[in-house]
mmCIF file as gemmi writes it, N, C-alpha and C atoms, coordinates in Angstrom:
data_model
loop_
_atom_site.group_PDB
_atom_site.id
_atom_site.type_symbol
_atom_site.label_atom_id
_atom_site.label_alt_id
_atom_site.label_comp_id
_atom_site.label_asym_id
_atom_site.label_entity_id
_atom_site.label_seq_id
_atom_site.pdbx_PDB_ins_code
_atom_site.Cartn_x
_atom_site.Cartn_y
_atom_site.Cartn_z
_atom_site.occupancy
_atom_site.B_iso_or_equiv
_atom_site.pdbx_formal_charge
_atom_site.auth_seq_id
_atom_site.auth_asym_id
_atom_site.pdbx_PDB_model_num
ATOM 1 N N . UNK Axp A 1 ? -30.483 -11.629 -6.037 1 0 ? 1 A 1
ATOM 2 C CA . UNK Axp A 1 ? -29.564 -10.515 -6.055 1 0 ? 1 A 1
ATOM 3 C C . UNK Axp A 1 ? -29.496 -9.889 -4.669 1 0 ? 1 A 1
ATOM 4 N N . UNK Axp A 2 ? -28.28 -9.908 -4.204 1 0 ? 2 A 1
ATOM 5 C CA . UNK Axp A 2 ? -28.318 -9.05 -2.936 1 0 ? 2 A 1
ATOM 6 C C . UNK Axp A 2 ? -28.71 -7.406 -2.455 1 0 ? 2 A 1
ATOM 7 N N . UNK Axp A 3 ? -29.385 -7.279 -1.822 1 0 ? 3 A 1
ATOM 8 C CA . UNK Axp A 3 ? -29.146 -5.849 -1.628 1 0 ? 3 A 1
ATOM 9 C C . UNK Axp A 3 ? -28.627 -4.964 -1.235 1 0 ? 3 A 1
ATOM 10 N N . UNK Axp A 4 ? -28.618 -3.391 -1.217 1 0 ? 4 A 1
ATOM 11 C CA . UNK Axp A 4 ? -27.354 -2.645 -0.99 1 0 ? 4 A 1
ATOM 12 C C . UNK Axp A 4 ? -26.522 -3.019 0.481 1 0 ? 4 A 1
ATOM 13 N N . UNK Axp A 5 ? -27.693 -3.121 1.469 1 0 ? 5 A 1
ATOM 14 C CA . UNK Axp A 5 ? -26.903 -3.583 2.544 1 0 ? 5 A 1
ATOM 15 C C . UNK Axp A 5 ? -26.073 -4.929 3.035 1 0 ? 5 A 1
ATOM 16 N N . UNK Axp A 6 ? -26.486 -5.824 2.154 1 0 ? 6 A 1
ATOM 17 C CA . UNK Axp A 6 ? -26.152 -6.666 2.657 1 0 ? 6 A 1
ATOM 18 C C . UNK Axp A 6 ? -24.615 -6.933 1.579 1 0 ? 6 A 1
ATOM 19 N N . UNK Axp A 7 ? -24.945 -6.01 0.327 1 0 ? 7 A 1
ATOM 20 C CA . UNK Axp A 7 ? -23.364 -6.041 -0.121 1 0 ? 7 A 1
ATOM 21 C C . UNK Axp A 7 ? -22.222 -4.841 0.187 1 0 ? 7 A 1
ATOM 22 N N . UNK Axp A 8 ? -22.856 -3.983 1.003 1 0 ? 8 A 1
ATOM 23 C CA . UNK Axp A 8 ? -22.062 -3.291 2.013 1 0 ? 8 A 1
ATOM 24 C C . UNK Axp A 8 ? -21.19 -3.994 3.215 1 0 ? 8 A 1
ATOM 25 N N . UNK Axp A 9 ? -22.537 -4.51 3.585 1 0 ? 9 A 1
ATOM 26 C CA . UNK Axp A 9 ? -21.887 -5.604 4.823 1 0 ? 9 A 1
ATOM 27 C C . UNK Axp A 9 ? -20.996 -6.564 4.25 1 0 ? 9 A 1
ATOM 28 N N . UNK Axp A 10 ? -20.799 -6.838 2.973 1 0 ? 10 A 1
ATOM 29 C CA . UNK Axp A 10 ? -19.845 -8.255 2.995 1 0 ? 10 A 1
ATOM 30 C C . UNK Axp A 10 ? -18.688 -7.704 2.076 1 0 ? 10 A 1
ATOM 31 N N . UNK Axp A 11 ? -18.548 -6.422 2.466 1 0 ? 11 A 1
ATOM 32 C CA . UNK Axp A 11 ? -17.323 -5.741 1.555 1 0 ? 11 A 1
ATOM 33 C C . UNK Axp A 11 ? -15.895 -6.203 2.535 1 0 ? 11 A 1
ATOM 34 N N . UNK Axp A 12 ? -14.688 -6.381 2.084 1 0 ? 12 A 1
ATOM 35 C CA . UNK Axp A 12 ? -13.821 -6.623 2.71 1 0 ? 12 A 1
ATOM 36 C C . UNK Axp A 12 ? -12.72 -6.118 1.78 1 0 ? 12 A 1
ATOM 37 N N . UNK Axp A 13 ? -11.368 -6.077 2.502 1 0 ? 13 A 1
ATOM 38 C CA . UNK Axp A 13 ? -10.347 -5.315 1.791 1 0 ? 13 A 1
ATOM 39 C C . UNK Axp A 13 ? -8.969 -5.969 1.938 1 0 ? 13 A 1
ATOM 40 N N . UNK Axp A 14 ? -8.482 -6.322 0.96 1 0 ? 14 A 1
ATOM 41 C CA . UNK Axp A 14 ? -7.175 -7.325 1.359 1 0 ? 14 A 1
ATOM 42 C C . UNK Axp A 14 ? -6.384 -6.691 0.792 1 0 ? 14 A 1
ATOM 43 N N . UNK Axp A 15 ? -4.96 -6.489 1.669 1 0 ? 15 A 1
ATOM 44 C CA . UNK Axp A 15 ? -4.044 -5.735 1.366 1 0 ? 15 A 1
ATOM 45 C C . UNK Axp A 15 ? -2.484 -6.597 1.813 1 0 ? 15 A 1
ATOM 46 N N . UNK Axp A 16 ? -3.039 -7.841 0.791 1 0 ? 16 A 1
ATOM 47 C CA . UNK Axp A 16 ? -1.971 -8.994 0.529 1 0 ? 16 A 1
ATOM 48 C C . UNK Axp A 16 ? -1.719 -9.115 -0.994 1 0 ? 16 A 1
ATOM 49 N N . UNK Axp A 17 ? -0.893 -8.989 -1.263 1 0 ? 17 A 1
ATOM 50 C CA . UNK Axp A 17 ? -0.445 -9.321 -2.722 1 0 ? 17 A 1
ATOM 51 C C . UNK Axp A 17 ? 0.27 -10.603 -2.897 1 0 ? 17 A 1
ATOM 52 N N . UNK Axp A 18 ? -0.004 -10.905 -4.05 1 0 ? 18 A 1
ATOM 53 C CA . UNK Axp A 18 ? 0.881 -12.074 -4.745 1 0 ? 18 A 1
ATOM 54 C C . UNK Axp A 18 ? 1.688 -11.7 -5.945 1 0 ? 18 A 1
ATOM 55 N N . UNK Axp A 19 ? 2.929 -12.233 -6.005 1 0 ? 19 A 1
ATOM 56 C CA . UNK Axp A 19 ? 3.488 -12.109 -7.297 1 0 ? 19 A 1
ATOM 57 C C . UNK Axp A 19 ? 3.193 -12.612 -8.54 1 0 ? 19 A 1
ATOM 58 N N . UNK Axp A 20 ? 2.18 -12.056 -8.912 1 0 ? 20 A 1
ATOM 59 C CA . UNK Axp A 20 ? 1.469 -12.62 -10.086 1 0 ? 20 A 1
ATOM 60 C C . UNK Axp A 20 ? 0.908 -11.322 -11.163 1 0 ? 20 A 1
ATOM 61 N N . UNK Axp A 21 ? 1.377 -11.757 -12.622 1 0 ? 21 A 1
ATOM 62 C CA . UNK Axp A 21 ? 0.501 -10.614 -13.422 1 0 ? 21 A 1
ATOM 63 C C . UNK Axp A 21 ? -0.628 -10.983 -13.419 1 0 ? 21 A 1
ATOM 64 N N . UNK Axp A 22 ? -1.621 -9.706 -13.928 1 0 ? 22 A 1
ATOM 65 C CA . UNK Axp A 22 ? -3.395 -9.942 -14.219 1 0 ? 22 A 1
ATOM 66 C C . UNK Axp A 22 ? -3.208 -9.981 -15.423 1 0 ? 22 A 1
ATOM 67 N N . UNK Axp A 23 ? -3.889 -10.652 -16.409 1 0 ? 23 A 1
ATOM 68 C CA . UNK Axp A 23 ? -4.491 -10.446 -17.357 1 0 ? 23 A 1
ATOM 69 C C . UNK Axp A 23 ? -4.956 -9.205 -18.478 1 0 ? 23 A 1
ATOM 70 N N . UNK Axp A 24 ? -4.886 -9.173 -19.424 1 0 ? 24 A 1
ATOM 71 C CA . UNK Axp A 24 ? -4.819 -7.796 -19.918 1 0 ? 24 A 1
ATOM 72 C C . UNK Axp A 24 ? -6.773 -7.509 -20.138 1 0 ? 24 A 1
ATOM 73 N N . UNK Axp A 25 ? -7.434 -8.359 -20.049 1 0 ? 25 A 1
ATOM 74 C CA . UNK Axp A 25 ? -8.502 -8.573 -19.905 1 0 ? 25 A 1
ATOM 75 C C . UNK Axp A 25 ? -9.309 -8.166 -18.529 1 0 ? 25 A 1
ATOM 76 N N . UNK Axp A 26 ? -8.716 -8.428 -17.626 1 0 ? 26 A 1
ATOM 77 C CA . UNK Axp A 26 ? -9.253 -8.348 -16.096 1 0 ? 26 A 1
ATOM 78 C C . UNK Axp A 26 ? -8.422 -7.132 -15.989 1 0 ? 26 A 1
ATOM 79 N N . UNK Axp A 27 ? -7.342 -6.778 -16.18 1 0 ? 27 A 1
ATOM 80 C CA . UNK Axp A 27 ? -6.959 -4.767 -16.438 1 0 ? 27 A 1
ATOM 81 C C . UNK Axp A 27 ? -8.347 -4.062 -16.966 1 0 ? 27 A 1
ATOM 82 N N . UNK Axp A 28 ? -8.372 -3.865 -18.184 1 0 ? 28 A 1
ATOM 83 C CA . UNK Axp A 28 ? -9.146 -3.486 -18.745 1 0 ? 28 A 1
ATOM 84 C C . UNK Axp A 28 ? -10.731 -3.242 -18.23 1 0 ? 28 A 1
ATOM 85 N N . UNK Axp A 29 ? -10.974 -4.233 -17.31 1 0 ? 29 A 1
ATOM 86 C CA . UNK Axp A 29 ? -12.619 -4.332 -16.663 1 0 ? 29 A 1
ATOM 87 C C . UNK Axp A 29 ? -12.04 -3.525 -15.827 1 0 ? 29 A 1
ATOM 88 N N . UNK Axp A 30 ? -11.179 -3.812 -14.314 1 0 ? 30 A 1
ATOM 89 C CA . UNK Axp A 30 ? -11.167 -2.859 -13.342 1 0 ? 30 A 1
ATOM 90 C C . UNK Axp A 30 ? -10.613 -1.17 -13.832 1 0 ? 30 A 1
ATOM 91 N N . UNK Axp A 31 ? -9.814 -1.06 -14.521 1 0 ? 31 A 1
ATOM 92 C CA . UNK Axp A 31 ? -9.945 0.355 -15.012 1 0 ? 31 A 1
ATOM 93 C C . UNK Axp A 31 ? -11.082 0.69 -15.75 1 0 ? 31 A 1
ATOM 94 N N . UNK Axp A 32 ? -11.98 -0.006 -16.357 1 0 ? 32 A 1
ATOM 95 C CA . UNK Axp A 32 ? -13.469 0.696 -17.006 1 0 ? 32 A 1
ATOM 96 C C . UNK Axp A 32 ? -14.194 0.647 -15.583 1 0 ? 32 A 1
ATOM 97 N N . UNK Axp A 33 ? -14.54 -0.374 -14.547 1 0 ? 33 A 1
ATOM 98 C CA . UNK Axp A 33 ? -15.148 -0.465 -13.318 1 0 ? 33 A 1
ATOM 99 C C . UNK Axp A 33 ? -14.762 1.232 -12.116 1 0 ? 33 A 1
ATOM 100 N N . UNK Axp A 34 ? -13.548 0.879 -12.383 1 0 ? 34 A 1
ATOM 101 C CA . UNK Axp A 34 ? -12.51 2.106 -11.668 1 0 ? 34 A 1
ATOM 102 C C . UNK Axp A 34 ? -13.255 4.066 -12.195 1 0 ? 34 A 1
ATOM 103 N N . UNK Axp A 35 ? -12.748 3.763 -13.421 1 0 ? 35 A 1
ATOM 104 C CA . UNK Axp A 35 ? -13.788 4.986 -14.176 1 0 ? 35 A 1
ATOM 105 C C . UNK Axp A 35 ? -15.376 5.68 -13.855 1 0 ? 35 A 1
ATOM 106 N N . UNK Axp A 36 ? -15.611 4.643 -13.476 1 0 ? 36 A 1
ATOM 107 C CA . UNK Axp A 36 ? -17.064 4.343 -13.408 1 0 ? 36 A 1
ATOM 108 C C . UNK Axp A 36 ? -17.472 4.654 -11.91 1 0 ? 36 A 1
ATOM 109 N N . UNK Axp A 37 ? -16.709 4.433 -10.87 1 0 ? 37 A 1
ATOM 110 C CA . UNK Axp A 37 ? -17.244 4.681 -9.809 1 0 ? 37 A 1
ATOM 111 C C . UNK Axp A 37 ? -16.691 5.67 -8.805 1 0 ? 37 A 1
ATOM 112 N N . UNK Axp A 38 ? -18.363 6.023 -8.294 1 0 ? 38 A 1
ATOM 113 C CA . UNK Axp A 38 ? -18.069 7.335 -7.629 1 0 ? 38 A 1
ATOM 114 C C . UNK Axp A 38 ? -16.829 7.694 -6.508 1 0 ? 38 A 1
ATOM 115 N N . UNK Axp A 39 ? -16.812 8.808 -6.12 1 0 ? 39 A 1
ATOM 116 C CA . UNK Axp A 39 ? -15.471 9.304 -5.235 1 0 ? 39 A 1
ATOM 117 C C . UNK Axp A 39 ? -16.571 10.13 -4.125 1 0 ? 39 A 1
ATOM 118 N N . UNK Axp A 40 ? -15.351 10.42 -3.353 1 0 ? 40 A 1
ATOM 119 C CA . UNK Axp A 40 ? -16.011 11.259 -2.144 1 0 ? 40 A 1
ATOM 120 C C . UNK Axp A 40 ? -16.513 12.57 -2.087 1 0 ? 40 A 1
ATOM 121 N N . UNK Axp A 41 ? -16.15 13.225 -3.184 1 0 ? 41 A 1
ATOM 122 C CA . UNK Axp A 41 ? -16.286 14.301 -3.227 1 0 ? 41 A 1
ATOM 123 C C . UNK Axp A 41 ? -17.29 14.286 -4.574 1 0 ? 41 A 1
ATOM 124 N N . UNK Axp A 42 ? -17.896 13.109 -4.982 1 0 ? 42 A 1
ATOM 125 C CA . UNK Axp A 42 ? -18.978 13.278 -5.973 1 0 ? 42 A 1
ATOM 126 C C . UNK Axp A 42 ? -18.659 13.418 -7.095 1 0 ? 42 A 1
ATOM 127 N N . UNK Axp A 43 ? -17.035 13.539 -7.517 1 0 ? 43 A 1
ATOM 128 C CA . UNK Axp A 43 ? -16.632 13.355 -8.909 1 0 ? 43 A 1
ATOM 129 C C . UNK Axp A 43 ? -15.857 12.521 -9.191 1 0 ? 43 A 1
ATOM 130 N N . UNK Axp A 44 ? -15.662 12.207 -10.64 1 0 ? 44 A 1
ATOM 131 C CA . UNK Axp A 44 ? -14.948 10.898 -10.96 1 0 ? 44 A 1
ATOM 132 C C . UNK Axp A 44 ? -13.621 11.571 -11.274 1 0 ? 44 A 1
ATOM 133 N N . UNK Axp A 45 ? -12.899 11.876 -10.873 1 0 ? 45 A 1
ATOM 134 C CA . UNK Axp A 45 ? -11.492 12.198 -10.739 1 0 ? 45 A 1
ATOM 135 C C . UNK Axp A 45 ? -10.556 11.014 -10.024 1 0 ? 45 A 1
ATOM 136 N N . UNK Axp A 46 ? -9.601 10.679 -10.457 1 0 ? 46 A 1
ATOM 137 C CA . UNK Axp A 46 ? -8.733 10.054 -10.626 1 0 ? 46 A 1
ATOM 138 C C . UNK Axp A 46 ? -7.265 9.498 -11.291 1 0 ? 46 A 1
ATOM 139 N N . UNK Axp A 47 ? -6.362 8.833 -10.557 1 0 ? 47 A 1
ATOM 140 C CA . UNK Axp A 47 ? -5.357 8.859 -11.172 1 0 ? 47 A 1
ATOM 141 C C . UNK Axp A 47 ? -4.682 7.172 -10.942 1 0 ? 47 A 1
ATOM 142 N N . UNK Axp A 48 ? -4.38 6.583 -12.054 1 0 ? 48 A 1
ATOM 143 C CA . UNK Axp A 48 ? -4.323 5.214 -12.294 1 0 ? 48 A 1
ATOM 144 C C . UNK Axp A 48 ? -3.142 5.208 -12.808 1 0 ? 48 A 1
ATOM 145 N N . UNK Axp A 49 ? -1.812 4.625 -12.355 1 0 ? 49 A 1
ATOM 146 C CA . UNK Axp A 49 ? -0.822 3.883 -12.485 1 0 ? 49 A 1
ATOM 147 C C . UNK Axp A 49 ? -0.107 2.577 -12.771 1 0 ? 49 A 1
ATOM 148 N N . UNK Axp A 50 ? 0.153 2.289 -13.614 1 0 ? 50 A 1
ATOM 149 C CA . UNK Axp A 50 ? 0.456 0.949 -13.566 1 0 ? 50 A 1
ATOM 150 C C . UNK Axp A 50 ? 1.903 0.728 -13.492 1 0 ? 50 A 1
ATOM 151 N N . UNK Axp A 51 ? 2.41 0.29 -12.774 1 0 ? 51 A 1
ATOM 152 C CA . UNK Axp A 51 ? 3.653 -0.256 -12.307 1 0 ? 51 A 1
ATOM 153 C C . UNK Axp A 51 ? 4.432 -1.89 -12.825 1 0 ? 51 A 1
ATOM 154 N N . UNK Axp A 52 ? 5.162 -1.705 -13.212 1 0 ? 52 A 1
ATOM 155 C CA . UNK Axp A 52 ? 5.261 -3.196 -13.79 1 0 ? 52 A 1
ATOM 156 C C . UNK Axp A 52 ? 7.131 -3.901 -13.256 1 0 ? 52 A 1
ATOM 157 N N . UNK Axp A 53 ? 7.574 -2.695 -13.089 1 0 ? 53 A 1
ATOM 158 C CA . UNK Axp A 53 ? 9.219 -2.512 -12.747 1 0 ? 53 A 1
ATOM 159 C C . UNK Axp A 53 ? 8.782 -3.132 -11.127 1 0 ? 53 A 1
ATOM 160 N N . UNK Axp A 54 ? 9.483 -4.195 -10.66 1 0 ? 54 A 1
ATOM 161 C CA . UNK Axp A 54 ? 9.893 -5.205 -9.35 1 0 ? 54 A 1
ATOM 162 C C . UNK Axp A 54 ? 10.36 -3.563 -8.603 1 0 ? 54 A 1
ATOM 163 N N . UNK Axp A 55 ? 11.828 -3.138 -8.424 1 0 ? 55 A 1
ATOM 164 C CA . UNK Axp A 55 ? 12.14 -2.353 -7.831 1 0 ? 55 A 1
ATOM 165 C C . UNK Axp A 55 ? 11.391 -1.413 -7.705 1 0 ? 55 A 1
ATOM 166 N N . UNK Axp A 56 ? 10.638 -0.835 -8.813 1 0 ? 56 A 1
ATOM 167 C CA . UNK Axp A 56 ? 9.906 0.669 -8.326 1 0 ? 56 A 1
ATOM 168 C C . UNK Axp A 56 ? 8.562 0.494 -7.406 1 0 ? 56 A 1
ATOM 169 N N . UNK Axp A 57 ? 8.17 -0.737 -7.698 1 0 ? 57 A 1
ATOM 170 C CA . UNK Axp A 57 ? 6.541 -1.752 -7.002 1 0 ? 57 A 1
ATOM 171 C C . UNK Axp A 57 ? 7.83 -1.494 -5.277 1 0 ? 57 A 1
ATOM 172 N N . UNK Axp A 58 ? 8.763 -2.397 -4.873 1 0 ? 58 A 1
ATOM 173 C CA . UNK Axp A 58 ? 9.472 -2.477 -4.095 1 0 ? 58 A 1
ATOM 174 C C . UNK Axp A 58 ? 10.028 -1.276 -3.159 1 0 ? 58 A 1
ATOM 175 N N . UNK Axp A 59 ? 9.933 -0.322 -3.883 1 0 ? 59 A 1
ATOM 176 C CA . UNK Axp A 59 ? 10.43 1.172 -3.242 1 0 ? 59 A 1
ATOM 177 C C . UNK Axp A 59 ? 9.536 1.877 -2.81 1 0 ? 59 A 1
ATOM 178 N N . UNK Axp A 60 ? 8.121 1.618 -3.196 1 0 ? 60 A 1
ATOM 179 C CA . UNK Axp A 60 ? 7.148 2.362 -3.03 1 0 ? 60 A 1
ATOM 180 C C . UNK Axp A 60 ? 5.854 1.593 -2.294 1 0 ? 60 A 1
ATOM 181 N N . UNK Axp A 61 ? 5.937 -0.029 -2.029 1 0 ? 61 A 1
ATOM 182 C CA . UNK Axp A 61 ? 5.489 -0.321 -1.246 1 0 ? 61 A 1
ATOM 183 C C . UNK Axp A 61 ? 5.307 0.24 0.449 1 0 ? 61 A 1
């Protein structure tokens, strides 16, 4: 199992999309995952959208 640093260090962030749906299964984990983890200010506050409309994904890119 890795430890905290070394899965700090291998964090990366991709901000490429594909035109592809997820799964209603793999939804479901990252919004319970999403829930679950902390914020900057030490509370779990948040706001989760799901977008499914081409044009409105397109306008707001």
């Amino acid at each position: 199992m890795k430890n905290l640093f070394e899965t700090m260090n291998d964090h990366i962030s991709i901000r490429s999309y594909k035109d592809k749906e997820i799964d209603k299964e793999n939804i479901d984990n990252i919004l319970d995952y999403l829930m679950k983890s902390p914020t900057s200010i030490g509370m779990q506050m948040a706001s989760l959208i799901k977008v499914e409309d081409p044009n409105i994904k397109e306008k707001n890119l």
